[in-house]
N, CA and C atoms as a LAMMPS dump frame, in Angstrom:
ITEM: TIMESTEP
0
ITEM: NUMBER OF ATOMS
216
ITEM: BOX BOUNDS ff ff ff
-5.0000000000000000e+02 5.0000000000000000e+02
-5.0000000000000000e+02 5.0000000000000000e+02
-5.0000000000000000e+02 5.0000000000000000e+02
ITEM: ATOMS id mol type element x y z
1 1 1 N -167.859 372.021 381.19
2 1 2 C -168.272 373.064 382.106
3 1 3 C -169.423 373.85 381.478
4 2 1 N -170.225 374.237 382.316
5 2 2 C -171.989 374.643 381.697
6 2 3 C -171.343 376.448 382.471
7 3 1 N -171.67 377.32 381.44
8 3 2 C -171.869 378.377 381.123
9 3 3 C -172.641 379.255 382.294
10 4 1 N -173.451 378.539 382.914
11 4 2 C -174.483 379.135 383.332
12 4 3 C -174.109 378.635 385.163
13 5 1 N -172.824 378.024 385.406
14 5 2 C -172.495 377.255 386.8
15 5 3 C -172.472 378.422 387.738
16 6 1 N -171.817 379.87 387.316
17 6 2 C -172.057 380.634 388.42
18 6 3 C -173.481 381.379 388.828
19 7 1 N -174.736 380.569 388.305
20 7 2 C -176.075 380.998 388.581
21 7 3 C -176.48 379.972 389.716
22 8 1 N -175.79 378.469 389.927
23 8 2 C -175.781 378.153 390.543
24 8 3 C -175.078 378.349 391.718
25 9 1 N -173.583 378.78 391.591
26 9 2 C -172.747 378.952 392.767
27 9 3 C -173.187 380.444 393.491
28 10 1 N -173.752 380.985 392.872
29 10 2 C -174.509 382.575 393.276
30 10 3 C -175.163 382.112 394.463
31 11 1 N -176.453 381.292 394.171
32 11 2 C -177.522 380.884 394.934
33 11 3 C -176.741 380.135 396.357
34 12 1 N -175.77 378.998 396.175
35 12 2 C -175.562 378.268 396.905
36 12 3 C -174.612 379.133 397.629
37 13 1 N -173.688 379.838 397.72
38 13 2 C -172.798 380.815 398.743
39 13 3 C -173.767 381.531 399.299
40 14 1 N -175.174 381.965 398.726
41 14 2 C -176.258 382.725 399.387
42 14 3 C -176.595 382.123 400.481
43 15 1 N -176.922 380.832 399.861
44 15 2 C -177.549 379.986 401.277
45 15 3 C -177.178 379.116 401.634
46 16 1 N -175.958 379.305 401.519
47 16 2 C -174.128 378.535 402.8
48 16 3 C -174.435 379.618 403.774
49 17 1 N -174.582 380.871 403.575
50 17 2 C -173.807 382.317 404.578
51 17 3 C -175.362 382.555 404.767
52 18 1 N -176.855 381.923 404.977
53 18 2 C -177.884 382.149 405.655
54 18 3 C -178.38 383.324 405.19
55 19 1 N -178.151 383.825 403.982
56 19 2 C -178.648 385.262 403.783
57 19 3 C -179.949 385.123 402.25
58 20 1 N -180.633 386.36 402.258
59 20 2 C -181.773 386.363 401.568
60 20 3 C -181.477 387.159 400.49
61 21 1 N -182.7 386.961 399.291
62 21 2 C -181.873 387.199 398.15
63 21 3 C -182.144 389.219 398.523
64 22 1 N -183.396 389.598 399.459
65 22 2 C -182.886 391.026 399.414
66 22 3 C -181.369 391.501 400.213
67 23 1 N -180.922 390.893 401.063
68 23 2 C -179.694 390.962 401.664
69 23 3 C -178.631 391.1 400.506
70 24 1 N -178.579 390.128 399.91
71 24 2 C -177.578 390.154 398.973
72 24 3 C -177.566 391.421 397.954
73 25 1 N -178.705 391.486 397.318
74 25 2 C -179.565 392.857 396.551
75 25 3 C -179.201 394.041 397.115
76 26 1 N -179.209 394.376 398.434
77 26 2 C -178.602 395.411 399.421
78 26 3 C -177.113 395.786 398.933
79 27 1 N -176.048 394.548 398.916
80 27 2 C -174.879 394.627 398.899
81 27 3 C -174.667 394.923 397.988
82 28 1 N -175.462 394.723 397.193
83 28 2 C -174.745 394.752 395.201
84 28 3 C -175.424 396.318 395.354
85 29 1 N -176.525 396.813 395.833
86 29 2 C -176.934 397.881 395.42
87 29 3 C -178.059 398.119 394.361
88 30 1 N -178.614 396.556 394.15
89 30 2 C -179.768 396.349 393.136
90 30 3 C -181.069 396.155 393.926
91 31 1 N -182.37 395.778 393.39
92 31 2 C -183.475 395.326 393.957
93 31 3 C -183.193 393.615 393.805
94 32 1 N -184.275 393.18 394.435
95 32 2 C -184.331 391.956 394.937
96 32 3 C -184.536 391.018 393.386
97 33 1 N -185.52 391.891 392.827
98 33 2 C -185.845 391.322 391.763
99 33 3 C -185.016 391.287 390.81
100 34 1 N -184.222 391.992 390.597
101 34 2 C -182.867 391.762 389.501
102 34 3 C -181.945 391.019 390.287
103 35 1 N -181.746 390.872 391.635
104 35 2 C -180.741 389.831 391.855
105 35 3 C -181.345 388.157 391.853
106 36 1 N -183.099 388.312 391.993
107 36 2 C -183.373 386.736 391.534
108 36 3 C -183.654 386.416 390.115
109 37 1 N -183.168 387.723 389.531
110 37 2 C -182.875 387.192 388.057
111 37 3 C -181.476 386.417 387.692
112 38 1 N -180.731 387.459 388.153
113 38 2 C -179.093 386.747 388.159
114 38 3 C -178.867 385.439 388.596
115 39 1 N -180.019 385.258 389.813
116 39 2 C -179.977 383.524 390.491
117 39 3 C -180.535 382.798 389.114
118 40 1 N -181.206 383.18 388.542
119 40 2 C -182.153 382.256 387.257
120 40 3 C -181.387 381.949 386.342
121 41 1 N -180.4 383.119 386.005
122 41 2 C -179.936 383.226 384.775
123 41 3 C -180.494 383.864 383.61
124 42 1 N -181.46 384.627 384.249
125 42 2 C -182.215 385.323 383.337
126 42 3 C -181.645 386.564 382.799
127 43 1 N -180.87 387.318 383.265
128 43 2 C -180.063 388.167 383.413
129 43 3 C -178.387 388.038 383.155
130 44 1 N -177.221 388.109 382.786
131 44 2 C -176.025 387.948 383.606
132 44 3 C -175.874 389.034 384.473
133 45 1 N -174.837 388.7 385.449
134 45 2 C -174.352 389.021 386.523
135 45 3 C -173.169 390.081 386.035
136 46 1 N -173.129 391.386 386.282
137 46 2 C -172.044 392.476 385.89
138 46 3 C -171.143 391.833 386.567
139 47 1 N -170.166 392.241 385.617
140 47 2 C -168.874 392.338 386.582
141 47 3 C -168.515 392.758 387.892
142 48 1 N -168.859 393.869 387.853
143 48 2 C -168.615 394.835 388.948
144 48 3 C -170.034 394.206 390.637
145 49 1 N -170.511 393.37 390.012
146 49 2 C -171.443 392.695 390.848
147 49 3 C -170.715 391.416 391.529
148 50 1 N -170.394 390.728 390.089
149 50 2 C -168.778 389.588 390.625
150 50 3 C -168.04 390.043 391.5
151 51 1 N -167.589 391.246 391.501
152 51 2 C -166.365 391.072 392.153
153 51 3 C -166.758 391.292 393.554
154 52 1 N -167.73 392.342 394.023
155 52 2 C -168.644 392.409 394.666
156 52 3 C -168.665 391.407 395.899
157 53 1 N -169.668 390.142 394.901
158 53 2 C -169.961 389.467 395.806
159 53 3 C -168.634 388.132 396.099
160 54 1 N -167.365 388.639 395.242
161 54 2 C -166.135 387.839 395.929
162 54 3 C -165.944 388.164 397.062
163 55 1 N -165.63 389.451 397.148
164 55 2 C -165.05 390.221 398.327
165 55 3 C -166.199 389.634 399.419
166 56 1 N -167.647 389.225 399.125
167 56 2 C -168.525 389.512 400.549
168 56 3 C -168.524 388.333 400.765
169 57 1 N -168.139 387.548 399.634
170 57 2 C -168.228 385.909 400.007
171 57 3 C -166.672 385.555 400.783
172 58 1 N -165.399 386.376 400.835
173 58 2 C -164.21 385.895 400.396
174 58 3 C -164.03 384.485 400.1
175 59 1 N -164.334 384.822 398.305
176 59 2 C -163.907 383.718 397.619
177 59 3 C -163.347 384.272 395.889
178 60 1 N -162.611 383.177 394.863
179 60 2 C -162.152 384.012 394.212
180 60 3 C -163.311 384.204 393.382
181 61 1 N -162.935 385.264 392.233
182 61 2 C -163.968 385.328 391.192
183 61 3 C -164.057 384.093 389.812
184 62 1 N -162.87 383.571 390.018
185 62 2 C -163.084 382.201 389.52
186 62 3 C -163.743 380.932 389.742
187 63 1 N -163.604 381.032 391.283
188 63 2 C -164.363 380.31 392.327
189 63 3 C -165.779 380.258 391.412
190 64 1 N -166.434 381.918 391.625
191 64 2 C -167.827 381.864 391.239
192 64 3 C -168.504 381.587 390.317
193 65 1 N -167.319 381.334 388.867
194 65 2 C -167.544 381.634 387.713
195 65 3 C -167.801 380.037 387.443
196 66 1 N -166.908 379.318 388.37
197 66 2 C -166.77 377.52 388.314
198 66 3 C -165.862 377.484 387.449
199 67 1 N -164.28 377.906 386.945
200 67 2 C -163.069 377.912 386.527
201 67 3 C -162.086 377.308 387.098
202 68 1 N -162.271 377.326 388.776
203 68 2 C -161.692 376.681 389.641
204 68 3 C -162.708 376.045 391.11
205 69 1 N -162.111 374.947 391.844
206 69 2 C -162.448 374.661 392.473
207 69 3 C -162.278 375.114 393.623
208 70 1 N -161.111 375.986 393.849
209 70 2 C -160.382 376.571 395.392
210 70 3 C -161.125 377.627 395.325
211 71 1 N -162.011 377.63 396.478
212 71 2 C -162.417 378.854 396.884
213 71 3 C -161.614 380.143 397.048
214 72 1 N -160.291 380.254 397.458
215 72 2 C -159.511 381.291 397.1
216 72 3 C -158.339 381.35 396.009
């Protein structure tokens, strides 16, 4: 398992649910540009941003992390 899988699963629940990276940026309460850092991996992703975007995705926070495969 690669370290860096929930930079991918970030991006791809983004654009499963049709939304843009300022949309998402909105929800977390950041700018656009620190949340297409978090997509890069340039950045990590706070916690408090995880859990965040569980609740907006409903999915778990393991889900996002790539720990598990069940979305809930």
């Amino acid at each position: 398992m690669d370290d860096m899988d929930y930079v991918r699963i970030i991006r791809n629940l983004r654009e499963d649910a049709d939304k843009t990276q300022t949309q998402i940026a909105e929800v977390l309460g950041t700018s656009q540009t620190m949340y297409a850092r978090y997509e890069r991996g340039a950045n990590e992703l706070p916690i408090h941003h995880l859990i965040t975007l569980s609740k907006f995705y409903g999915v778990s926070t393991d889900f996002i992390l790539g720990l598990s495969k069940a979305k809930s």
